[in-house]
C-alpha positions, -999 to 999 in steps of 0.1 A, spaced: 0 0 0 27 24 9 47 16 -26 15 20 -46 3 57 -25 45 65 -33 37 59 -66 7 75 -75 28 104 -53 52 104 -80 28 104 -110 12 131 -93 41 150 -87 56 144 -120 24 160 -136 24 191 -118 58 193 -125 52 193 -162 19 216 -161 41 242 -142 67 237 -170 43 240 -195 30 276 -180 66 287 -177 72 279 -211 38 293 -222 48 327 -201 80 331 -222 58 336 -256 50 375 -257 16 381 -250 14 397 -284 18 366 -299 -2 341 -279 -31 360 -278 -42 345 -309 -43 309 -295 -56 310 -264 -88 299 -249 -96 330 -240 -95 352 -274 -114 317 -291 -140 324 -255 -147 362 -264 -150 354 -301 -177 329 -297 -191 353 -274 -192 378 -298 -207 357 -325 -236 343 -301 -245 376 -297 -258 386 -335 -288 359 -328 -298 362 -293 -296 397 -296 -321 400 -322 -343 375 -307 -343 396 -273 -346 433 -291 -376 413 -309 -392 399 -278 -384 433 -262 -398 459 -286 -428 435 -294 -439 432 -258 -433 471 -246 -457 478 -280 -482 456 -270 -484 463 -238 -482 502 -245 -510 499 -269 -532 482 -249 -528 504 -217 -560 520 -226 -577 487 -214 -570 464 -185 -548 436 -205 -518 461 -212 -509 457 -177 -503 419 -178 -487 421 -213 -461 445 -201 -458 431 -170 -449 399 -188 -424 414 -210 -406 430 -181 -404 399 -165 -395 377 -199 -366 407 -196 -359 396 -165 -353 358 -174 -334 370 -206 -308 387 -183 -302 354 -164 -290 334 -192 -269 367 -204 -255 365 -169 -247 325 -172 -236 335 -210 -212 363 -198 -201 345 -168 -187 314 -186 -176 331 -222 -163 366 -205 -150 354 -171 -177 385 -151 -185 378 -122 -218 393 -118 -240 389 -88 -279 385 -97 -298 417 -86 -324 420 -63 -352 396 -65 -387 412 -66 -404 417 -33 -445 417 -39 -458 441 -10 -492 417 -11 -496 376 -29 -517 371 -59 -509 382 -93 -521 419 -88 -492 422 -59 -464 403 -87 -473 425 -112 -469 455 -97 -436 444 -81 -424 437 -116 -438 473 -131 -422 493 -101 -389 469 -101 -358 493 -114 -343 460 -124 -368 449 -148 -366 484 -167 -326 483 -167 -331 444 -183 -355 457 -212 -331 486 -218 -303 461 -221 -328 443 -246 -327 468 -268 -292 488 -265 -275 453 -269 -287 445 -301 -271 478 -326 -237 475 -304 -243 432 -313 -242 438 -352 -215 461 -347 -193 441 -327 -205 409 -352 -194 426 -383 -161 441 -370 -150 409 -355 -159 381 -383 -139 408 -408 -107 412 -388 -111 372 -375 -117 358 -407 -96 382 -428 -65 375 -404 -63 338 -410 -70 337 -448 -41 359 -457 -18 342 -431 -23 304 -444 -26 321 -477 8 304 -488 -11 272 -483 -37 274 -506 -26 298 -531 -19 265 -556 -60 265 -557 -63 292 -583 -42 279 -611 -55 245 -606 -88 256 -603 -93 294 -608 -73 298 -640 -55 326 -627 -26 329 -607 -35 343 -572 -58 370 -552 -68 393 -578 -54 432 -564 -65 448 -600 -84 445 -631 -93 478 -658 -103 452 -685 -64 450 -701 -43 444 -671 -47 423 -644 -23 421 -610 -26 391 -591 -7 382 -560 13 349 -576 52 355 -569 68 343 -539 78 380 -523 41 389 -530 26 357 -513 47 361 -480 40 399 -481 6 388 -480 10 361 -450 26 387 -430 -4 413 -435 -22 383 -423 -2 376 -398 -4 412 -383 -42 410 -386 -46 378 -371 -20 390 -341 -43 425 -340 -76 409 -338 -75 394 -301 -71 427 -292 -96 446 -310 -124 412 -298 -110 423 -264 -119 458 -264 -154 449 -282 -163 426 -252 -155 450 -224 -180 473 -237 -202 440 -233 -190 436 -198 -200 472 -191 -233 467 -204 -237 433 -185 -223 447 -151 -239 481 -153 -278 465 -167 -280 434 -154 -260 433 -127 -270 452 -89 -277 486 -86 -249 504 -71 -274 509 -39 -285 477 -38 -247 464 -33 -242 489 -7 -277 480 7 -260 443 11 -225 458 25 -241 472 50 -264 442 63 -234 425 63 -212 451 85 -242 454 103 -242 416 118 -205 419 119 -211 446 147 -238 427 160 -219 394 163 -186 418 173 -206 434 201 -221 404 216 -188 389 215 -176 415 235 -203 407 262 -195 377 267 -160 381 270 -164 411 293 -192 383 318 -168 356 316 -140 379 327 -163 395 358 -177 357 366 -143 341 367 -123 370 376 -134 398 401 -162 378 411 -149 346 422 -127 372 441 -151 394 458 -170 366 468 -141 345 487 -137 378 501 -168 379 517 -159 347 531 -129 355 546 -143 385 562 -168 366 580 -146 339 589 -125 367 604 -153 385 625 -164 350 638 -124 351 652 -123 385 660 -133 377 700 -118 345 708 -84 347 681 -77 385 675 -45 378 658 -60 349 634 -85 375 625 -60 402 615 -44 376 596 -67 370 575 -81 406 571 -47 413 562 -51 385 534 -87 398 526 -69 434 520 -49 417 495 -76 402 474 -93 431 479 -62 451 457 -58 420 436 -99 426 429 -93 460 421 -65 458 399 -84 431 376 -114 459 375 -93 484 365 -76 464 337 -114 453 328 -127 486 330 -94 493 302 -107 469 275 -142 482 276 -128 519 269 -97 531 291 -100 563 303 -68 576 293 -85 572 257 -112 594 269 -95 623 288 -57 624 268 -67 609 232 -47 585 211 -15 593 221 -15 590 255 -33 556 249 -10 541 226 16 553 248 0 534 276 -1 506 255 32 501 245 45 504 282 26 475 286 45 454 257 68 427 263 91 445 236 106 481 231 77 498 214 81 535 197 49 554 190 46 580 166 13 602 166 6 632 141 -31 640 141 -43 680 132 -74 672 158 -92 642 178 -116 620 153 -146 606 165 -149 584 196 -160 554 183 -128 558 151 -109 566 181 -117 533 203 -120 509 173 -77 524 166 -72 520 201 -84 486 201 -65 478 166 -32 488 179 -42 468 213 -46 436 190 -18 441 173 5 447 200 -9 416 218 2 393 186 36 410 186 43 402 224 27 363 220 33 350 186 61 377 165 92 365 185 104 401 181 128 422 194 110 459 190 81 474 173 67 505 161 33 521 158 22 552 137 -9 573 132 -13 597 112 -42 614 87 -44 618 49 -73 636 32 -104 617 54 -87 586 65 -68 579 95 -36 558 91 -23 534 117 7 507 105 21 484 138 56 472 121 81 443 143 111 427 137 98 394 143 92 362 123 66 371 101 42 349 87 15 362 98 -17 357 73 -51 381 76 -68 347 54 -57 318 84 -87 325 105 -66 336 130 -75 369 151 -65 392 117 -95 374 100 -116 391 130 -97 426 132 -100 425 95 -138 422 94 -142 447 120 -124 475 98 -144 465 79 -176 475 96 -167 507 93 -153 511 57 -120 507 74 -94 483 55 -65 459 62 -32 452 49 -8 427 60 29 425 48 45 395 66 71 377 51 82 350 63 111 357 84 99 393 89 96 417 94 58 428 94 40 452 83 3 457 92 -16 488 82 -51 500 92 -72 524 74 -99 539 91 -129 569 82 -121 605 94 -148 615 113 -139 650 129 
């Protein structure tokens, strides 16, 4: 079993050893001259040529059903006819979706679905009329089609053009077998004739060919992002609708973020200050049940219970400093950060340049991100010193944490950068990690000004 799994190891091995070759040998070529040959420029081009049917068949449905329905407003069936066609629309820009999404490589999300205020048809049908969506489908409907035959024409000219004159060499013998002349005919005014027959005039001609053939790519490629604007921009979300979505998701982030937080901040009192205060208490009254017959046991153990009692106090204070320290509140983020980096197992520098305060909750979620950050480089960095800086550009405030440590750390490892990450990102704030491995590391935080 072992030789057979070292084996199939090896085959496995050697294959991606060869497809890697192959790419590297692939990635040598120019892109200039590959273009021609890959899946991708054969992708768009059948793309492009799908288009010239389907978009007459949709400009057809679309234009027939907006008429129909339009005329027949005046009585109660217009309303179902267009209300049909909207929705026919609708299904139209699903397959364009599938169509683009496996031809063009866009990754477009579906938009919103319709939301009927009441059931019954009358409730759909008027979701569909009042429906943005639909209207942007039926527009694509018909835009789509003029830009189609465009596209159609310009590509099957260049496409087909290109490859005739390039393998022209090969089938040039055709016309004086079978054309009874001696190549492409250039000119004919009844008495002379030119025809391209030599040898210099046939490779002339393949390297025209050649240019075209290199060219086209290109020119599909431009063709098709004007389709990929089309399909993102029509068919695609409305830009409020995406941020609709962004911020539902932020939203539960904070939710989840904040309940976290709870729960952290109860199982720190329960096992913490607590469990203290409470075998204080009992030491207390152990001690005033000695207090008559055993006064020195009893100051004995008041003198313990005065202990806990700082111990207590000093786990409060440092709990009362992860909900919102007050030196964040009174001095700002310097004086904070400062604080922090007393508190670091290595030499931390702290840099701060802000023209004014920013808003309390920007200023606790930097406070905490610096916290976090520090807290990896004292447990996991293995560093020797660190440095922290904050400053503002335009409306964003800056914050990169830099060590000398290890590296390796990854924002994508589920590890606590996944959760920082996602809490920048809450607030339209953003992440970037730069850790090497070996070091050093570099982690920047973007955050919204908000004076």
């Amino acid at each position: 079993m072992a030789t057979e799994y070292g084996q199939e190891y090896g085959r496995m091995d050697r294959s991606e050893f060869r497809g890697s070759d192959l790419d590297e040998r692939r990635r040598r070529i120019p892109a200039g001259l590959r273009a021609p040959l890959e899946a991708r420029a054969w992708k768009e081009f059948g793309y492009v040529l799908l288009s010239l049917p389907i978009s007459i068949v949709t400009f057809t449905y679309a234009i027939t059903m907006l008429s129909l329905g339009a005329g027949l407003l005046i009585t109660f069936i217009g309303i179902p006819v267009l209300a049909a066609g909207l929705a026919g629309c609708r299904g139209i820009g699903a397959l364009e979706r599938v169509r683009a999404r496996s031809l063009l490589g866009v990754e477009v999300a579906n938009p919103e679905p319709l939301r009927p205020k009441s059931g019954g048809p009358m409730g759909w049908m008027g979701a569909v009329l009042k429906s943005g969506v639909s209207w942007r489908h039926v527009l694509y409907s018909i835009l789509h089609m003029p830009w189609a035959v465009f596209s159609f024409s310009v590509s099957v000219v260049f496409w087909s053009s290109g490859w005739t004159l390039l393998t022209y060499p090969l089938w040039q013998w055709l016309f004086p077998a079978y054309g009874d002349q001696g190549g492409i005919q250039l000119y004919d005014d009844g008495g002379h004739r030119v025809y391209l027959d030599n040898p210099f005039e046939i490779g002339v001609t393949a390297l025209i060919g050649l240019l075209i053939t290199l060219a086209t790519p290109w020119i599909i490629r431009a063709l098709t992002t004007v389709d990929r604007v089309m399909v993102i921009g029509l068919l695609g979300p409305s830009s409020l609708a995406t941020r609709v979505v962004e911020l539902e998701s932020d939203r539960g982030v904070v939710v989840d973020t904040a309940a976290a937080d709870l729960r952290r901040i109860e199982r720190d009192l329960h096992d913490g200050a607590q469990a203290r205060l409470v075998a204080l208490a009992m030491d207390l009254g152990l001690a005033k049940e000695k207090l008559a017959e055993d006064p020195e046991a009893a100051a004995r153990m008041v003198d313990e219970a005065h202990g806990e009692v700082k111990v207590a106090l000093q786990e409060l204070r440092d709990l009362a400093r992860g909900i919102h320290p007050a030196v964040l509140t009174d001095r700002g983020l310097d004086a904070a950060l400062s604080a922090l980096a007393a508190r670091c197992t290595v030499p931390v520098q702290v840099e701060v340049d802000l023209p004014a305060r920013p808003a309390a909750a920007i200023e606790g979620i930097a406070y905490f991100t610096v916290s976090e950050l520090l807290q990896n480089i004292s447990k996991h960095a293995r560093a020797t010193r660190g440095t922290v800086d904050v400053w503002h550009v335009e409306d964003r405030l800056m914050l990169q944490v830099t060590d000398n440590g290890a590296g390796g750390a990854d924002v994508t490892s589920g590890s606590g950068l996944a959760g920082l990450a996602e809490r920048l990102d809450a607030v339209d704030g953003i992440l970037v990690v730069n850790s090497p491995v070996g070091g050093p590391t570099t982690v920047t935080a973007e955050l919204p000004w908000r004076a």
